[in-house]
Gaussian input, Z-matrix of N, CA and C with variables (Angstrom, degrees):
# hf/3-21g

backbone

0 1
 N
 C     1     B1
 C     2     B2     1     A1
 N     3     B3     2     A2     1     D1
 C     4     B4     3     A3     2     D2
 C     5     B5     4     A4     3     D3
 N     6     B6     5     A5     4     D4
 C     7     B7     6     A6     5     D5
 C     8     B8     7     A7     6     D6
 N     9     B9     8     A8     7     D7
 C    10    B10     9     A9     8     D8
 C    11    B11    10    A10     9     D9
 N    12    B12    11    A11    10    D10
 C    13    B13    12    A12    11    D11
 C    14    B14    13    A13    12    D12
 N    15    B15    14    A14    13    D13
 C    16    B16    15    A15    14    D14
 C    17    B17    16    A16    15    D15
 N    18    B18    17    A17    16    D16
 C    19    B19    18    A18    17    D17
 C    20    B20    19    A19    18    D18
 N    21    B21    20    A20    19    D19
 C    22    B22    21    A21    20    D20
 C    23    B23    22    A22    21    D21
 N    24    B24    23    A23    22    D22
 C    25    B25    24    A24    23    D23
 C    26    B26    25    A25    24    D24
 N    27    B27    26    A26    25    D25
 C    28    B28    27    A27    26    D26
 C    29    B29    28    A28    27    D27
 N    30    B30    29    A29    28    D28
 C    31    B31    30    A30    29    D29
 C    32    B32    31    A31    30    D30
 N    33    B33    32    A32    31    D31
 C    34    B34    33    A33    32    D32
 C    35    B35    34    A34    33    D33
 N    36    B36    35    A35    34    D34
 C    37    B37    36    A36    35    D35
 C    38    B38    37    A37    36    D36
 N    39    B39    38    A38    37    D37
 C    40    B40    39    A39    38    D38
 C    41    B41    40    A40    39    D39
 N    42    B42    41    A41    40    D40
 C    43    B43    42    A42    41    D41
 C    44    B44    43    A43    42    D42
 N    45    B45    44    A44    43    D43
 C    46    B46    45    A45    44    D44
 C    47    B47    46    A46    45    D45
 N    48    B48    47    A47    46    D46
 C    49    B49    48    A48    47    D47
 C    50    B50    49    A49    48    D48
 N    51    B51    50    A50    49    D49
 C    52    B52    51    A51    50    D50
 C    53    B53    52    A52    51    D51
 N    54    B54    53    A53    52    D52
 C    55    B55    54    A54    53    D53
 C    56    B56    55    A55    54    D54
 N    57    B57    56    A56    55    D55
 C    58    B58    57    A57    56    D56
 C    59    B59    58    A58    57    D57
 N    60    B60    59    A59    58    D58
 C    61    B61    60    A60    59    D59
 C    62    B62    61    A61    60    D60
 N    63    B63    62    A62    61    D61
 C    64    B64    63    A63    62    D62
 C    65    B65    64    A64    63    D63
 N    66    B66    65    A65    64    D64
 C    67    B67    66    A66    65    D65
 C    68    B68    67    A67    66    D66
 N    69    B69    68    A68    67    D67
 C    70    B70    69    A69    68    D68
 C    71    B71    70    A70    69    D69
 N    72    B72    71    A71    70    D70
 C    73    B73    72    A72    71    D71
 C    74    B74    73    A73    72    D72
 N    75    B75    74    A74    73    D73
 C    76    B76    75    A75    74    D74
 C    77    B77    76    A76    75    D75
 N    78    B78    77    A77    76    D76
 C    79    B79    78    A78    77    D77
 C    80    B80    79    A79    78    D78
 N    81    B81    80    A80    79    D79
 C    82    B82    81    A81    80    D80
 C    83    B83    82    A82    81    D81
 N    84    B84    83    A83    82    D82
 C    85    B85    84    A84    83    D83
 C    86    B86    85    A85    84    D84
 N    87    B87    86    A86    85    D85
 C    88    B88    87    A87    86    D86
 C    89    B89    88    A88    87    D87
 N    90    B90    89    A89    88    D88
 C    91    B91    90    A90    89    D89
 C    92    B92    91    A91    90    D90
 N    93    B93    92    A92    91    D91
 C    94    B94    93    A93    92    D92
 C    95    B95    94    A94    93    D93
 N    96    B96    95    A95    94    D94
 C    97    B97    96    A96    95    D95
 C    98    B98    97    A97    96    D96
 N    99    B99    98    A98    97    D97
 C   100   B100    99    A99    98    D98
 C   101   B101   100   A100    99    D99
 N   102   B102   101   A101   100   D100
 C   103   B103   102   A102   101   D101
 C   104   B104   103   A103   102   D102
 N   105   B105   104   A104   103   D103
 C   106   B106   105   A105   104   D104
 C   107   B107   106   A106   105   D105
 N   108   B108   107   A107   106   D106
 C   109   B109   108   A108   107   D107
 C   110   B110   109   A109   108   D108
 N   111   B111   110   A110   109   D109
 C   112   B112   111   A111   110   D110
 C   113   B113   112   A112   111   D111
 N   114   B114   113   A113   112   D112
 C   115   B115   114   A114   113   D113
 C   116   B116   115   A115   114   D114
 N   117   B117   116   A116   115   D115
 C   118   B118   117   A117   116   D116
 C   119   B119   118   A118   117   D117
 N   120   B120   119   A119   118   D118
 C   121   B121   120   A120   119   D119
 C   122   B122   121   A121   120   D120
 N   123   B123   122   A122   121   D121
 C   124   B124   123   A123   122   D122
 C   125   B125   124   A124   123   D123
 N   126   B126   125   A125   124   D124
 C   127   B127   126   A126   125   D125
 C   128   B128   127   A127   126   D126
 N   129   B129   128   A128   127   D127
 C   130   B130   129   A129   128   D128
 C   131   B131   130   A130   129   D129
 N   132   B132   131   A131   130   D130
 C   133   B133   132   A132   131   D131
 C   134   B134   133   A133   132   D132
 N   135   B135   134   A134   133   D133
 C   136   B136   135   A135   134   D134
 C   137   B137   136   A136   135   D135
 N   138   B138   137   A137   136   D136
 C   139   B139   138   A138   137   D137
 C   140   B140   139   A139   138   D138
 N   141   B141   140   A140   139   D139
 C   142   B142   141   A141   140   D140
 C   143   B143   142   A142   141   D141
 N   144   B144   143   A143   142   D142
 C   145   B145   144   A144   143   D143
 C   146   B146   145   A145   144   D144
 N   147   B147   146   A146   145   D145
 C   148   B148   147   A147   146   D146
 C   149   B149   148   A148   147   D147
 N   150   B150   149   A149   148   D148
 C   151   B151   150   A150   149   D149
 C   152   B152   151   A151   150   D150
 N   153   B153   152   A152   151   D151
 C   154   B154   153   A153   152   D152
 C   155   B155   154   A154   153   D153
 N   156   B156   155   A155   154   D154
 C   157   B157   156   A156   155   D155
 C   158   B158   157   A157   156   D156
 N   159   B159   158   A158   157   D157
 C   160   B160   159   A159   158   D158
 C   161   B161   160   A160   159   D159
 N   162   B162   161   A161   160   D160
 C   163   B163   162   A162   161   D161
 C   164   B164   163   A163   162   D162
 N   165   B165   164   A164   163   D163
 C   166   B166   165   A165   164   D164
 C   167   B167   166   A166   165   D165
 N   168   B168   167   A167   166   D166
 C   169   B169   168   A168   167   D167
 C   170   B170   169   A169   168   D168
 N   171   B171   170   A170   169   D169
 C   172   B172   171   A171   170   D170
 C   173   B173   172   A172   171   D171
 N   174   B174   173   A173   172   D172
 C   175   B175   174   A174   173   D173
 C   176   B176   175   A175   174   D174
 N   177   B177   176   A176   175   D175
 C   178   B178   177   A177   176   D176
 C   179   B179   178   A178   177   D177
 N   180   B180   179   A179   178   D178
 C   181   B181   180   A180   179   D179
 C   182   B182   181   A181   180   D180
 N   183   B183   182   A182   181   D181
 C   184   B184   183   A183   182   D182
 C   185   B185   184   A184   183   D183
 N   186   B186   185   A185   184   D184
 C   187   B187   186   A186   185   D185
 C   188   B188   187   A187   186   D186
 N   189   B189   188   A188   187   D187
 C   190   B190   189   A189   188   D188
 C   191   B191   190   A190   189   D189

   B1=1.4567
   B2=1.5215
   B3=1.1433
   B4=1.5050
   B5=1.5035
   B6=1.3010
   B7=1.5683
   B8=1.4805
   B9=1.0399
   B10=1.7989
   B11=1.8183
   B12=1.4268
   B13=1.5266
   B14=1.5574
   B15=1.1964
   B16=1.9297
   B17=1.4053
   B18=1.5368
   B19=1.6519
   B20=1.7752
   B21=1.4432
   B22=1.4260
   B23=1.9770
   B24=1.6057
   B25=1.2874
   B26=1.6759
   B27=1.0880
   B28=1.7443
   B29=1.1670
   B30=1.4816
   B31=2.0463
   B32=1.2887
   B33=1.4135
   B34=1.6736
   B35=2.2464
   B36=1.3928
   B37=1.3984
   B38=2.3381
   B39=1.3205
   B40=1.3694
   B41=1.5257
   B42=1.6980
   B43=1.7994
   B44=1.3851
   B45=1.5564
   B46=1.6977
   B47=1.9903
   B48=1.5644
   B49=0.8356
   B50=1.9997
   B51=1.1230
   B52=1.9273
   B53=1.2761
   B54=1.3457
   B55=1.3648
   B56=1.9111
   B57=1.5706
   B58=1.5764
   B59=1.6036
   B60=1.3276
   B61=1.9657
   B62=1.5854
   B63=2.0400
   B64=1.1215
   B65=1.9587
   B66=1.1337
   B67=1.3704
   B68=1.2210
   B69=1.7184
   B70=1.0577
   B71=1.2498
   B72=0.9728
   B73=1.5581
   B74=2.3522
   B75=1.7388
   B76=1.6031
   B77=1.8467
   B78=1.2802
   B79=1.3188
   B80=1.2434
   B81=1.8963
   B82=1.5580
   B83=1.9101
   B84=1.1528
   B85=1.9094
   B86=1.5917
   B87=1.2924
   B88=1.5786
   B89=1.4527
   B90=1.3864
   B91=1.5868
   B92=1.7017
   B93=1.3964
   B94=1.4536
   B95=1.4530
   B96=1.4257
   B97=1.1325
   B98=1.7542
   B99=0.7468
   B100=1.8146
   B101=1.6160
   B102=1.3209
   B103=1.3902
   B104=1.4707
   B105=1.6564
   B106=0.9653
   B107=1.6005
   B108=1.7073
   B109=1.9976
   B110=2.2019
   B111=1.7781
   B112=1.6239
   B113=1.8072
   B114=1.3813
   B115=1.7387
   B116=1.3409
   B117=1.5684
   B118=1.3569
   B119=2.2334
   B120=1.4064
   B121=1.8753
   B122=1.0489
   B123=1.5744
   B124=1.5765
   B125=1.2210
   B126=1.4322
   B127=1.1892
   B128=1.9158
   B129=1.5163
   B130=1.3487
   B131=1.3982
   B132=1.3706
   B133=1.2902
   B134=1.3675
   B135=1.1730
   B136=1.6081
   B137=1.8226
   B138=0.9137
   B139=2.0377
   B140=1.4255
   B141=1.0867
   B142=1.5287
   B143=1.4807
   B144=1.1142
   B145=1.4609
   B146=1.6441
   B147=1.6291
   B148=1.3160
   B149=1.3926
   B150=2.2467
   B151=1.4086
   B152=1.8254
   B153=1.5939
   B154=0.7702
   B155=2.1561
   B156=0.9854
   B157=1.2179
   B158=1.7769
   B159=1.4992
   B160=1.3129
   B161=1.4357
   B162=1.6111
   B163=1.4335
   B164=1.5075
   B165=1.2856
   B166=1.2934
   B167=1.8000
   B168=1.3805
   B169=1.2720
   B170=1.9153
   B171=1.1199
   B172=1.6461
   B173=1.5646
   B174=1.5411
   B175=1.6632
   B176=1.5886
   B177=1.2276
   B178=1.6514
   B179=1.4096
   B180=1.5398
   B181=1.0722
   B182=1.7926
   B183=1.0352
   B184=1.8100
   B185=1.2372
   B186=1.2839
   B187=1.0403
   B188=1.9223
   B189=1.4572
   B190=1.4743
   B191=1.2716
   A1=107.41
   A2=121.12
   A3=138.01
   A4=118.73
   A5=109.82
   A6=126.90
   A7=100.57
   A8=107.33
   A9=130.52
   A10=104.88
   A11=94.57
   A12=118.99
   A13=97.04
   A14=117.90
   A15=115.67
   A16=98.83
   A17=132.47
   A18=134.14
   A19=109.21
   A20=107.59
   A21=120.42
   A22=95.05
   A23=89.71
   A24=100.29
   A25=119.71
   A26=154.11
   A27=143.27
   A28=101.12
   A29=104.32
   A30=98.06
   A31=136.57
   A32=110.99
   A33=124.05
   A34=81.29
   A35=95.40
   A36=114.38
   A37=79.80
   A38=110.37
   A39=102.50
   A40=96.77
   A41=110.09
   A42=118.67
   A43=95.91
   A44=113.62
   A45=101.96
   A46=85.75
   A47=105.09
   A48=106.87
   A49=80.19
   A50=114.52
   A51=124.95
   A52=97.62
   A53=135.22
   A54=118.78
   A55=128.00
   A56=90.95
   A57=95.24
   A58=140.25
   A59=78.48
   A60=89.47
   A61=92.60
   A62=107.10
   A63=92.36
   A64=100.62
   A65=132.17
   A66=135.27
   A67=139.61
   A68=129.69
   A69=99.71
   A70=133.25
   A71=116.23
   A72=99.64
   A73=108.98
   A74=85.15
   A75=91.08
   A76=90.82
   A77=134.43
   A78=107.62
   A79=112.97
   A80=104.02
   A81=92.30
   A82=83.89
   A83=82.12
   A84=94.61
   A85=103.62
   A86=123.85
   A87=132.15
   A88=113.49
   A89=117.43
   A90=128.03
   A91=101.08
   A92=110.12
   A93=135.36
   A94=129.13
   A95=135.70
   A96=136.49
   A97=111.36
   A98=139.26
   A99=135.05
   A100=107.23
   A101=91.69
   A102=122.64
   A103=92.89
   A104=136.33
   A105=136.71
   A106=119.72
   A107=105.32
   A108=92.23
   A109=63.97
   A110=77.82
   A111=96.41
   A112=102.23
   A113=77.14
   A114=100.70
   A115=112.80
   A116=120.27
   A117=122.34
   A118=95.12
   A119=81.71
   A120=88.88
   A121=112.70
   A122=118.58
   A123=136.08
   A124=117.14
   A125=120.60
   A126=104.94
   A127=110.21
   A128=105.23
   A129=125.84
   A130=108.80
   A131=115.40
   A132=142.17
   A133=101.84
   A134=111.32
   A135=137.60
   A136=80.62
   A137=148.75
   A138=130.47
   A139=77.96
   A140=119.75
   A141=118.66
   A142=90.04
   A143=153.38
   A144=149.47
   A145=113.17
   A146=120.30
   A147=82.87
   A148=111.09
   A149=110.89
   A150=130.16
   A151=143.94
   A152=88.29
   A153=90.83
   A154=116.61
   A155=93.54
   A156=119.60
   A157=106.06
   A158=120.48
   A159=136.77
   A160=110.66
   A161=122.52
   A162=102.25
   A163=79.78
   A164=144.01
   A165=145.06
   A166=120.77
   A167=115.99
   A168=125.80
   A169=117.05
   A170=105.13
   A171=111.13
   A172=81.03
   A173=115.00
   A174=110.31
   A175=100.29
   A176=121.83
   A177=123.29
   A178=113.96
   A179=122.87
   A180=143.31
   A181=116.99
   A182=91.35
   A183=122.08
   A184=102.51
   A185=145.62
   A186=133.46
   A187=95.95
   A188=99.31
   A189=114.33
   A190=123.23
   D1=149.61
   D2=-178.93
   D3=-148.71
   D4=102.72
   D5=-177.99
   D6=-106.61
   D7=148.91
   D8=179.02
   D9=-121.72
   D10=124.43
   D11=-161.30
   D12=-69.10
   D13=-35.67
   D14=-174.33
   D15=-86.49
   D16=25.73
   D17=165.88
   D18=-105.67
   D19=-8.35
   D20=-154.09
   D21=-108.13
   D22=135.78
   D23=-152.35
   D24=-133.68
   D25=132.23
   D26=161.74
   D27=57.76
   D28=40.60
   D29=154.86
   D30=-61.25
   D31=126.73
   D32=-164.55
   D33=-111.13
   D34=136.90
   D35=-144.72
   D36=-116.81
   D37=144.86
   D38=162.50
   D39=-160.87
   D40=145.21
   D41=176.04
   D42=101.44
   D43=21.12
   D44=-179.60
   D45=-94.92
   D46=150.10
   D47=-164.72
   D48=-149.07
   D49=119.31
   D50=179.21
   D51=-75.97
   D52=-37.62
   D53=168.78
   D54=-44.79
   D55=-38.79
   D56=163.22
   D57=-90.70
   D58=26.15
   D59=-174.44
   D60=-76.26
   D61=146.27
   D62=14.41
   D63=-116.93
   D64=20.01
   D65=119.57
   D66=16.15
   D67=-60.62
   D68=179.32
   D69=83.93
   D70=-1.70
   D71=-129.64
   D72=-87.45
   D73=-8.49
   D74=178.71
   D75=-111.97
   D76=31.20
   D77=160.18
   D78=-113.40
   D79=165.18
   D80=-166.90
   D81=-157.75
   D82=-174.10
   D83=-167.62
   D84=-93.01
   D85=95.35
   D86=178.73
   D87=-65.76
   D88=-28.06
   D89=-170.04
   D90=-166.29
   D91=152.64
   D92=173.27
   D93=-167.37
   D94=159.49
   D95=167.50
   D96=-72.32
   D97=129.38
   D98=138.75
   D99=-116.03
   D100=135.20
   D101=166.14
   D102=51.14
   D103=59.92
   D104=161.50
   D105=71.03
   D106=17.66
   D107=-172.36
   D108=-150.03
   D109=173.18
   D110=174.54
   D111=-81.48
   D112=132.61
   D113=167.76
   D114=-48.65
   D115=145.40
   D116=-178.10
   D117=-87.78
   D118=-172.91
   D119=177.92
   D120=-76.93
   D121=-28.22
   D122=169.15
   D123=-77.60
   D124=-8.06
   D125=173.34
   D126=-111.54
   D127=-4.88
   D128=168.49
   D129=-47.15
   D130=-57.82
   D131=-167.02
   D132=-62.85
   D133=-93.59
   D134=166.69
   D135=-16.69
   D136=-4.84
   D137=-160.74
   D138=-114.50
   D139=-61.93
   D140=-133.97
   D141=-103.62
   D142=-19.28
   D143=148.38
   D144=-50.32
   D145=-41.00
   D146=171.66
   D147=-151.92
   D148=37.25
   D149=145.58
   D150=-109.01
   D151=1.49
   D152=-154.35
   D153=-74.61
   D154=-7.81
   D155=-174.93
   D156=-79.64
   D157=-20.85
   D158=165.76
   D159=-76.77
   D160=-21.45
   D161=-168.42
   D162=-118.47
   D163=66.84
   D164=151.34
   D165=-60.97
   D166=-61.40
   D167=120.40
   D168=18.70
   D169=-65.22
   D170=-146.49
   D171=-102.40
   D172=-47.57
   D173=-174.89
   D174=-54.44
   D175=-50.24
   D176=-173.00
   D177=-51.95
   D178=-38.65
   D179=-176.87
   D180=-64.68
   D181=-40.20
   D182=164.50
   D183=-52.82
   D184=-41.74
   D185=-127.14
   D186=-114.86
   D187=-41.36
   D188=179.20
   D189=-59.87

């Protein structure tokens, strides 16, 4: 499988926990857009296995 990170969209963020800032280290992407429709479970995975570390940013943002 091959997903492209500028298709990925309205991430809803879950396992963020402010005690572990700034780490992170149990949150992860529960739901998102790709390519304009909801992400499958396989493509959940496939996000957060090897982007999730790009939307760090957006988890922090979550938090405020």
């Amino acid at each position: 499988m091959k997903l492209y990170i500028n298709k990925i969209d309205n991430l809803e963020f879950d396992g963020v926990d402010t005690s572990d800032y700034p780490d992170f280290c149990d949150a992860f992407i529960c739901n998102c857009d790709y390519d304009g429709r909801e992400a499958t479970d396989e493509e959940l995975d496939y996000i957060n296995d090897n982007f999730l570390g790009d939307f760090y940013d957006e988890i922090y943002q979550s938090c405020i």
